[in-house]
N, C-alpha and C positions, 0 to 999 in steps of 0.2 A: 268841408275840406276833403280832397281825395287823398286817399295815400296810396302811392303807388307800391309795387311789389319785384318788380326789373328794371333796373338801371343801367343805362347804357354812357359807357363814358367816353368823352370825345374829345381827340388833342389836337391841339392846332399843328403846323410847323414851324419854324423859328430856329435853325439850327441849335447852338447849343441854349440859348433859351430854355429848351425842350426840357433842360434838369430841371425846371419845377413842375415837371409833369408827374416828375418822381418823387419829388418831395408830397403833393399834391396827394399822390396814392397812399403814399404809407402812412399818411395823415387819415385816411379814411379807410386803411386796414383796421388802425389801431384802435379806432371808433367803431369798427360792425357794422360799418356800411358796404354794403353788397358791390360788387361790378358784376354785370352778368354777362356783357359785351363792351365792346372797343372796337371803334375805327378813328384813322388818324392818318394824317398827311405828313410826312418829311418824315422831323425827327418826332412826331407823334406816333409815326408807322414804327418807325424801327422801338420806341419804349411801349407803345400798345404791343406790338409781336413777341418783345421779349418778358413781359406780362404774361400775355395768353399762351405762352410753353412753359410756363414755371418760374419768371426769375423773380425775388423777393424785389423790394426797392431798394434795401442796400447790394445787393448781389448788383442790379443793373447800375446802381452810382459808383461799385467797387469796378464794374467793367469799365465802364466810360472816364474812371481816372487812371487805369490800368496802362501801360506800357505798351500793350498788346491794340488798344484802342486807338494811341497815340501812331503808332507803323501805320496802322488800314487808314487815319482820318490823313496821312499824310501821304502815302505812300511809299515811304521809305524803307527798306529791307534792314532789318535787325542784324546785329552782328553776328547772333546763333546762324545762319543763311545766308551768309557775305561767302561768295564762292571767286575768290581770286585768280582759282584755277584755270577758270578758264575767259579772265578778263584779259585782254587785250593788252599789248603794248602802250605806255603811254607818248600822247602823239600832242604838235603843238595847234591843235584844232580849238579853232571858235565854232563852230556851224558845222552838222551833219546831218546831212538828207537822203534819201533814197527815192532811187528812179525803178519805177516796176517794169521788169521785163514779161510781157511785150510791154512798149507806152501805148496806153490807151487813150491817152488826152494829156491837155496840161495839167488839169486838176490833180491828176495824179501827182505829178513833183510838187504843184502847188499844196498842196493835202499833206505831203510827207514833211514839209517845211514849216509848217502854219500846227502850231498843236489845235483840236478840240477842246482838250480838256486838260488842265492846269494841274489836276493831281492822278498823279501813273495809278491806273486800276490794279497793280501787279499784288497789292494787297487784300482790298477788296475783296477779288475777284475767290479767292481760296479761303477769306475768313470769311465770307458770309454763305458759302457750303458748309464750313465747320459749325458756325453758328445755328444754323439751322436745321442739318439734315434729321437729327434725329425726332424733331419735333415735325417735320415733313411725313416721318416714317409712319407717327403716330396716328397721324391727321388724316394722312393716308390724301395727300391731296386738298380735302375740305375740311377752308379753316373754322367750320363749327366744330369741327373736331378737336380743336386745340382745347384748352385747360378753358380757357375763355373765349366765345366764339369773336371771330375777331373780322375785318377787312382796310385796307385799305385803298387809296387814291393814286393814281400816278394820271399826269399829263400827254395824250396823243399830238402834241402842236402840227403835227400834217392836215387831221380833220379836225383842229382846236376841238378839244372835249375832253372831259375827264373819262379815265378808264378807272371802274371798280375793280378793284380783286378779292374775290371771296374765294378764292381753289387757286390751286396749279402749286408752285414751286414757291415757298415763302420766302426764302430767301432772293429770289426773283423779283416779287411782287415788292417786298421791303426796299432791294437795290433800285427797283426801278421810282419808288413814290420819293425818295430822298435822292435822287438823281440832281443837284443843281447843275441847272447849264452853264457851260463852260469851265465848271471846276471840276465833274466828275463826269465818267464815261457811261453813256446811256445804255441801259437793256436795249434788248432789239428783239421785239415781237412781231411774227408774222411780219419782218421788213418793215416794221417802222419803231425807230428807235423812240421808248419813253422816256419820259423828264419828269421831274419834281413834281407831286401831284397841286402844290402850290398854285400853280400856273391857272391854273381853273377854280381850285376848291380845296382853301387852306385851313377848314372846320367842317369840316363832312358831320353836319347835322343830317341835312337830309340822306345821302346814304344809312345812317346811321337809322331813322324813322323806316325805310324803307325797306330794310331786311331783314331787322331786328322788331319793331314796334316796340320797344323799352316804354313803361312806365312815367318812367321818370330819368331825366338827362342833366348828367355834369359833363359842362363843357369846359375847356382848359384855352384858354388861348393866349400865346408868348409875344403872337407878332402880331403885323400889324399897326407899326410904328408909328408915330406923329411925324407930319411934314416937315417938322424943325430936326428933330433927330436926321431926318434920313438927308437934310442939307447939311448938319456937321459930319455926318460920316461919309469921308471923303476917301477910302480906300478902298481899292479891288471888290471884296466881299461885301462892304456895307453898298455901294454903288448897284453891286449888281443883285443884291435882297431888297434895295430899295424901287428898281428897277420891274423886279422881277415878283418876288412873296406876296403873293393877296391881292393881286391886281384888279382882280374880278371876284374878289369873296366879301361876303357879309356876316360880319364878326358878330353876330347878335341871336339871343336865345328867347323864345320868347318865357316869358316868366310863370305860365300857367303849365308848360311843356317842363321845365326843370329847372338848375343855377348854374350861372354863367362865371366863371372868372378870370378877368381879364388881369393881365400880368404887365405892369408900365418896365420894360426893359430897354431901352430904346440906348443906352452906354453899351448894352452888353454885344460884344460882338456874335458873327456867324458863325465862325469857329475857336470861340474863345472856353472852353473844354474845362483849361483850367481850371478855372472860377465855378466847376459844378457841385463843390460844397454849398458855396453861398446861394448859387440860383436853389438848391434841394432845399436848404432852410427858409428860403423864403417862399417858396410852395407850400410845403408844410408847414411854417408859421398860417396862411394864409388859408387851409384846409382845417387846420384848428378851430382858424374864428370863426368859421363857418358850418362847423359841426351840429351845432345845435338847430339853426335853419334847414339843414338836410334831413336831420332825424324828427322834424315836425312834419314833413313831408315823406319820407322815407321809413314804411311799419316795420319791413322786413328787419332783420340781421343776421349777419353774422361774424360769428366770434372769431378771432384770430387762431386760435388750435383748429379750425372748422377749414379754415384757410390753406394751416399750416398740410395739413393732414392730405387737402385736397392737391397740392403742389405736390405733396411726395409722390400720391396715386400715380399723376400724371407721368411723373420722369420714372418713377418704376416701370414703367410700359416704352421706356426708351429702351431701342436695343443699343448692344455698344456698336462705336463706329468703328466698326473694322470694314476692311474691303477688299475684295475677292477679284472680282470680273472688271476687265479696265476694256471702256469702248472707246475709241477716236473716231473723231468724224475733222474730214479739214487736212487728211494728211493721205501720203500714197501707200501703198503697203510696205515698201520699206522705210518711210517715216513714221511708221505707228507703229514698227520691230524694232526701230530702236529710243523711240519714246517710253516704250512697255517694258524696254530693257533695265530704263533707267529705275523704274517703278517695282520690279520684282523677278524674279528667278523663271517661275514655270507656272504654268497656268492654275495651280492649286493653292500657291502662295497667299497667304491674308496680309495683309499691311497696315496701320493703323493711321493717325492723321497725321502726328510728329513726321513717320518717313515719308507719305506724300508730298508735306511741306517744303521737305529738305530736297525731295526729285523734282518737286515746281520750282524752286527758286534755280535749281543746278537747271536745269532746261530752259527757262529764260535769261539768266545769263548766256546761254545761245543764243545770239545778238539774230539770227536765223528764224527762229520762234519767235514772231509778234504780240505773240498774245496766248494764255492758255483760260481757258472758262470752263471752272468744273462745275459738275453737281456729282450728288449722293443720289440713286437710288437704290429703296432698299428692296432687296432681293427675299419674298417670303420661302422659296424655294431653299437657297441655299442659307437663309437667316444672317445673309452680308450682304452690305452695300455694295452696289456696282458703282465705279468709278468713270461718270461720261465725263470725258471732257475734248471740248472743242477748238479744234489748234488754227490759228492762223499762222501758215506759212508761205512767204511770197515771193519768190526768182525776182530778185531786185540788186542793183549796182548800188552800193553805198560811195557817195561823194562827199568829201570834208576837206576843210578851208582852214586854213591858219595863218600862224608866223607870229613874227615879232616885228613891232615897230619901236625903233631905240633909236636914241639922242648918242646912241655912239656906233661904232660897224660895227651892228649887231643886225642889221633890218632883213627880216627872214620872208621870204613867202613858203606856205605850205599847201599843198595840194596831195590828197589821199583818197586812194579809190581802192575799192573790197566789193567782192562776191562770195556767197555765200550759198553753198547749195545743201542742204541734208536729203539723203536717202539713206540707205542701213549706217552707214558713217556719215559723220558732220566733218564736213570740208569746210575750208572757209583759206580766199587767197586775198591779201592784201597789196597796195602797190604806194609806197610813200614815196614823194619828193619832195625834194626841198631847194629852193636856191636863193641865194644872198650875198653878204660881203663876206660873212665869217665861214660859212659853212653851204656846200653844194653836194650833194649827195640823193641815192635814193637806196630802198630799201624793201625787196622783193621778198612776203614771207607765204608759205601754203604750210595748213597744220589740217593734220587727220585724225579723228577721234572716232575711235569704233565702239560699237555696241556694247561694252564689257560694263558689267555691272561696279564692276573697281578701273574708275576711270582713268585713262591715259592717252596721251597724244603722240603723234609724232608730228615733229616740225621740219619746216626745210625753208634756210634764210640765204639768202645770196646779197649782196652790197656792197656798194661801192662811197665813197665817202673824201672827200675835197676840204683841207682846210687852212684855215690862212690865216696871220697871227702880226694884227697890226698892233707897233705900243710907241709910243713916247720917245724919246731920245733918254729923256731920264732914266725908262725903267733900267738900262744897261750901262748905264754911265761908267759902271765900276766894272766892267768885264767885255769880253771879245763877242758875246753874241750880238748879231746886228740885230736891228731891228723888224727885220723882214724876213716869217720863215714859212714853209710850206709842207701839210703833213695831207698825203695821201692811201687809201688803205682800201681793198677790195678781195672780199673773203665770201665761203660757203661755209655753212655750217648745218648739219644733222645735229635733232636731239628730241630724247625721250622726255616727256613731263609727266609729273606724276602730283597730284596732290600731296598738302604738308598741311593736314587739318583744313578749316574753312579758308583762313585766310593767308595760307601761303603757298607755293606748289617748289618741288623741287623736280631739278633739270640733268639728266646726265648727256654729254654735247662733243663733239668733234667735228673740228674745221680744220681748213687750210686757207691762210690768207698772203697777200703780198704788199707788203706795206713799204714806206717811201717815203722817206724824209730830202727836202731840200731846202738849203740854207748855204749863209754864207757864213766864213771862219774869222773872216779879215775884213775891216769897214773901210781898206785903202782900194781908190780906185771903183768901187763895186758898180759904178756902169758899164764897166769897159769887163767886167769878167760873169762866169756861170757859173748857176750853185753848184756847191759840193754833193751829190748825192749816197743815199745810205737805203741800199734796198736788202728786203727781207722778205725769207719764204719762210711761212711756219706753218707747223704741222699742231694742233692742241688735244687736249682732251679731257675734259673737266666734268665737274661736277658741281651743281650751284644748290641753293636751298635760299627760300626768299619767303620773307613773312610783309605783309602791307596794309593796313586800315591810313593810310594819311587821307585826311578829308579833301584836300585838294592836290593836284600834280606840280604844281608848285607854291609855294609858301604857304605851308600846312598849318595847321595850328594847336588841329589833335590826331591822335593817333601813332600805330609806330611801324617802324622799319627793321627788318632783322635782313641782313645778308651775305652770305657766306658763298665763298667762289673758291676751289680747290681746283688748279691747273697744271697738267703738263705741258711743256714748250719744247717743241724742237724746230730746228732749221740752220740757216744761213743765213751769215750777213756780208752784202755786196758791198765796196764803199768805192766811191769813184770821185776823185776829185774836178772841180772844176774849173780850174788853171792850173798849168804844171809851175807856173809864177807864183799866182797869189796864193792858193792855197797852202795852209802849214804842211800838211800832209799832201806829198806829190806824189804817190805810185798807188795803184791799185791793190786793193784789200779784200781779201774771203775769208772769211772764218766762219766755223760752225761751231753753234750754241746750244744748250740746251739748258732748260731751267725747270722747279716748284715756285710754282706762286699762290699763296695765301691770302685771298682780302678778306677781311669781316668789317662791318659797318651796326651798330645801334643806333638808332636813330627813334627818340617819342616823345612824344609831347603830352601835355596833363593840362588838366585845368585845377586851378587853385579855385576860383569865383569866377560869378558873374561877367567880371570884367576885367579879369587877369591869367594868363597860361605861362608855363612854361616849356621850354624844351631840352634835351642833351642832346649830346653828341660823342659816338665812340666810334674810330676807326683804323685799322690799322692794314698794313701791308707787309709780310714777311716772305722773303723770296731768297731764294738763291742764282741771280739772275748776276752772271758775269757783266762788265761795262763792255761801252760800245770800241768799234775804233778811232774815236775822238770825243770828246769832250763836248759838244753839242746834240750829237746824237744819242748819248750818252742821257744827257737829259731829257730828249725831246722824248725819247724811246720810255722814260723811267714813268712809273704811274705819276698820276696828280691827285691831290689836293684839291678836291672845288667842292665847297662845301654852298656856295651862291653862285644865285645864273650869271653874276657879273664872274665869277672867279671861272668862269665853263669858260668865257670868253677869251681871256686874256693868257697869253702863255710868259711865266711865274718860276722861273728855277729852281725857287727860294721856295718853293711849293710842291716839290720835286724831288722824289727819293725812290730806291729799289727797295728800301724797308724804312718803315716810319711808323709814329703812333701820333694820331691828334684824337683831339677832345674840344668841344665848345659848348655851349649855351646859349639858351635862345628864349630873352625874357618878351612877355606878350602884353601889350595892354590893347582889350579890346574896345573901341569906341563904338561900332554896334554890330549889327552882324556880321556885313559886309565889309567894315574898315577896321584894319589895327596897324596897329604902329609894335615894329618890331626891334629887338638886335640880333646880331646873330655875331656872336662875340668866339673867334678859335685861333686854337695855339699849334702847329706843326711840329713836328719833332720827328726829322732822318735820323735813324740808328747811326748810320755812316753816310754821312752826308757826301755828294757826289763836287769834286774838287779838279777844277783845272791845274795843270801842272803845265810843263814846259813839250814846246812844239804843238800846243792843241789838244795834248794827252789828258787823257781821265783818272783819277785816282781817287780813293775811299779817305774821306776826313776822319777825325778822332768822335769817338761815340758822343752823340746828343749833341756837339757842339755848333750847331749850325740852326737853332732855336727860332722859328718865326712865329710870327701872329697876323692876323686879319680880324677888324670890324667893322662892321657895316649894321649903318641905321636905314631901317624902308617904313616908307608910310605906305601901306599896300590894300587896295582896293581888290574884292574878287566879286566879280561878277558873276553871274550864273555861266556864262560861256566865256570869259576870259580873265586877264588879273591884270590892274595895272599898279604899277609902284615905282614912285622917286626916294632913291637911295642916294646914300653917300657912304663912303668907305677908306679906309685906309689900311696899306699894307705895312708891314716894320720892311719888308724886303721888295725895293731898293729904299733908302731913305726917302721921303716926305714925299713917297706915292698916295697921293689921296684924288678918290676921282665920285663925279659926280654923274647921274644920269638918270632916263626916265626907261621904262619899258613899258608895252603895250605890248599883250599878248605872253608869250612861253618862252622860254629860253631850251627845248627841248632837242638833240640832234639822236641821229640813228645811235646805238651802242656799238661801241669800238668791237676789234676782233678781240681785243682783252678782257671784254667787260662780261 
């Protein structure tokens, strides 16, 4: 019998499978079985790599359940990192693309439309610098330097062939061997992007013989699935690991050479993470029973203090990650002055990982910045990492698509165009329109963000805005407003923004608008006469504060809203009849107005379980805002009430007040990800509810006495780019208003000059 004396262990790939590689390990720490090298494909790379720089087996099982694990495998930005400040308006788009200025080809818009890769690298990209650098530092490049000498595989599909990685940037070589195609975004070496090392060589035995000559070989293999398995697994990931994982590999050890252990997982999904208790236990179960067969063959040992002792050596030789020297490549000089700006003070500045994290995600929320790719190196010189990181930024026209398709006048088209340029300032000019039955409008915005280390913008909005307000003969059955009215409004507006923590910004804002109401007073005759009209100049000046996490722009489920609007009003109000016959009011009217207006709004949602949320609702309006000169204007002018995209639509009296308080509730049952069934149950309440009197006049009712309600049931799908939902509803005001309808797409219009 030979007994060997170096052991080389080897992991298959298998996405999360890959947890019994860990259980696997700590099954053969805890026996004194040696590893003295590791090479591994996928998620063999990424648990050999984080082995060979120190990490215990439960330290790698506490990462891969961790929180922090779950953002990178998904790409999603944590809420510590949610920078609302400088998110965009919400718009009723399905579809956004970009055209590169100059066009080079189709493929270009084709490219911008069509994703690669199915999860945003925006994660990735900054946690597997953090993951790595310092054990980069240590290794100084070659990974025999690591704790354990280590390599892995990644896939060249240009010249089909497997690429080894023994040196260079670990975090590199890792990102690149677990690269699956079409889910994640490939490294790119020397101009050709790598992939999965799967693709060629999903058990790197022979690399493993090849540069190590180990003794003695444990091999780990997770996939590799049976042809039945890979016929029931019928979704996206299983489809394309069945497709793709071991196509061209041979799962087998020869038995003189080392042990083989092959792992029947064929349930478990590609990214089912979850479940990396149970894959660890059954690794480790399975490293147990096999203990006593390794140490017939395996003389060496060593003991776990031997281990322990060896792990600390190593990470004691980490320097800490701080960072000094920031280099760009990918940008002009005045976009790497003000990238650097967002990063640190003066060129002596150190910064650690937390605040790069916070200036990567604040810099890719600049919809301008496509991409940022860092590394660590470390600086022996100045004993700190230099910060390289590589920007894509690209002169492109952003185009996006929307509207609403509704079973009622509601049917919207949207069309939105933006350019976006960064040099020392981030510019960025957007151009909405919109047209329809209910609403015709567009909405002109350009915002300036300068270099300052304490961010802030300025804005400049200009728009104009068309609206038209079809109802039933019912809704007014009980009163003089017809049923045909017209509200149009066209304003400028300047305003400072400033951040309010991660996820709210606050705005201080000054405009002048002219707004314009037409209607009729009187429903005798009304072919044969013209509207009344009620025009307005006003001067504002306000001040807003807005908090936001709703997961979606409409019908949210989690998340909340804070919004607080503090306004001065001044101006004039024009009133011009439009028959000196029909109209109540026959002479012409001027008066000048001035008001405070106070809105605030609470608005969040919770999850109780699995398959249940709920929501509140707080909002109120407190003004000092005199009536108009009649009694329709009066209303049309006063805020509203629209707590759903059906109530945006329809104009509501009874919904309508210059000071008011509602409140509602919004019970949630969700059927699965994508669909729930909602209510959205609310009570209005004018302080002084706004009262016709005689001739058309306006007057103030007795407090609270004009009490309504609204509810509405939606069965509501959200799809990745749009929502569709069939509602039904009912108002208390006018009597037995109940209406039903469908929507496709948003119920989204520009914001008033009020709002």
């Amino acid at each position: 019998m030979v007994f060997g004396q170096r052991v080389g262990l080897v992991l298959s790939g298998g996405g999360a499978k890959g947890m019994a590689h860990i259980g696997l390990i700590e099954a053969l720490e805890e026996n004194n079985i040696p590893i003295d090298y590791i090479s591994g494909t996928s998620i063999g790379s990424i648990v050999g790599a984080m082995y060979a720089m120190g990490y215990s087996p439960r330290e790698m099982l506490d990462l891969f359940m961790s929180k922090d694990f779950h953002y990178w495998q998904t790409g999603k930005v944590e809420d510590n990192y949610f920078y609302y400040f400088r998110k965009p308006n919400e718009t009723p788009e399905f579809v956004k693309f970009t055209v590169p200025i100059p066009l080079r080809d189709s493929t270009d818009v084709l490219g911008s439309i069509l994703p690669t890769n199915l999860i945003n690298p925006i994660q990735m990209n900054q946690a597997f610098m953090g993951l790595f650098a310092q054990a980069n530092a240590v290794s100084d490049g070659d990974f025999n330097n690591l704790m354990v000498p280590f390599l892995c595989i990644a896939s060249d599909v240009y010249n089909k062939r497997p690429i080894i990685f023994r040196s260079g940037d670990l975090g590199d070589a890792v990102r690149a061997s677990m690269t699956f195609p079409f889910v994640f975004k490939p490294i790119v070496q020397d101009d050709v992007p790598l992939y999965d090392g799967g693709l060629y060589d999903n058990f790197p035995i022979r690399p493993m013989v090849n540069a190590f000559r180990p003794d003695f070989i444990i091999g780990s293999a997770v996939a590799g699935t049976s042809k039945k398995a890979q016929k029931m697994d019928r979704s996206l990931y299983g489809q394309l690991e069945s497709m793709i994982i071991g196509q061209r590999t041979d799962y087998s050890l020869n038995p003189e050479k080392g042990i083989f252990f092959r792992f029947d997982l064929d349930e478990i999904g590609l990214l089912d993470f979850d479940r990396a208790p149970e894959l660890f236990e059954i690794g480790y179960k399975r490293g147990l029973e096999m203990v006593d067969s390794i140490r017939l063959r395996v003389e060496r040992t060593v003991s776990p203090e031997e281990i322990a002792q060896k792990r600390a050596d190593f990470r004691n030789r980490k320097p800490a990650l701080l960072f000094q020297k920031v280099i760009i490549t990918g940008a002009t000089r005045d976009q790497r002055d003000y990238i650097e700006s967002q990063l640190k003070n003066n060129e002596l500045d150190t910064f650690t990982m937390e605040d790069f994290r916070k200036a990567y995600f604040k810099l890719l929320a600049d919809i301008k910045i496509k991409e940022i790719i860092p590394h660590a190196r470390y600086n022996q010189e100045t004993g700190y990492f230099d910060l390289l990181l590589n920007v894509k930024i690209d002169d492109e026209i952003t185009v996006a698509f929307g509207g609403n398709i509704s079973s009622m006048n509601a049917n919207q088209f949207y069309l939105g165009l933006g350019y976006k340029f960064l040099t020392e300032y981030s510019i960025n000019l957007n151009l909405d329109l919109q047209v329809g039955n209910a609403f015709n409008g567009y909405l002109l915005q350009g915002r300036v963000e300068p270099p300052y280390k304490f961010p802030i913008y300025f804005k400049f909005m200009n728009a104009f805005s068309y609206r038209r307000y079809y109802e039933s003969e019912k809704l007014f059955i009980d009163d003089d407003l017809l049923t045909f009215m017209q509200q149009s409004e066209g304003y400028t507006k300047l305003s400072v923004g400033f951040p309010f923590g991660n996820e709210g910004k606050s705005e201080i804002k000054i405009g002048y608008g002219y707004l314009e109401d037409k209607y009729y007073q009187n429903k005798t005759n009304l072919p044969n006469t013209n509207f009344d009209t009620s025009a307005y100049d006003l001067f504002s000046l306000g001040v807003s504060i807005e908090k936001n996490t709703f997961d979606a722009k409409q019908y949210p489920i989690t998340g909340k809203n804070y919004n607080m609007l503090t306004q001065f009003v001044a101006g004039k109000e024009s009133y011009r009849p439009g028959s000196k016959f029909y109209s109540p009011i026959k002479d012409n009217i001027t008066e000048n107005q001035s008001w405070l207006q106070i809105f605030g709004r609470i608005n969040n949602y919770h999850i109780i379980n699995n398959k249940l949320n709920y929501g509140y609702l707080l909002e109120t309006v407190i003004s000092s805002k005199n009536l108009q000169s009649n009694y329709t204007t009066s209303v049309m002018q006063a805020p509203a009430f629209t707590p759903t995209p059906h109530s945006k639509l329809v104009f509501n009296e009874g919904f309508r007040a210059n000071q008011y308080v509602a409140t509602g509730i919004t019970p949630i049952y969700k059927v699965n990800q994508m669909i729930h069934l909602r209510g959205d149950f609310n009570v209005f309440a004018p302080v002084r509810p706004i009262k016709q009197g005689a001739n058309a006049q306006a007057y103030y009712g007795n407090l609270f006495s004009n009490i309504t309600y609204m509810g509405e049931t939606s069965l509501v799908i959200q799809f990745p780019f749009l929502s569709v939902s069939v509602f039904g509803n009912y108002y208390s005001f006018p009597r037995n208003n109940w209406n039903f309808g469908l929507n496709i797409g948003y119920v989204i219009f520009n914001p008033r000059f009020m709002d």
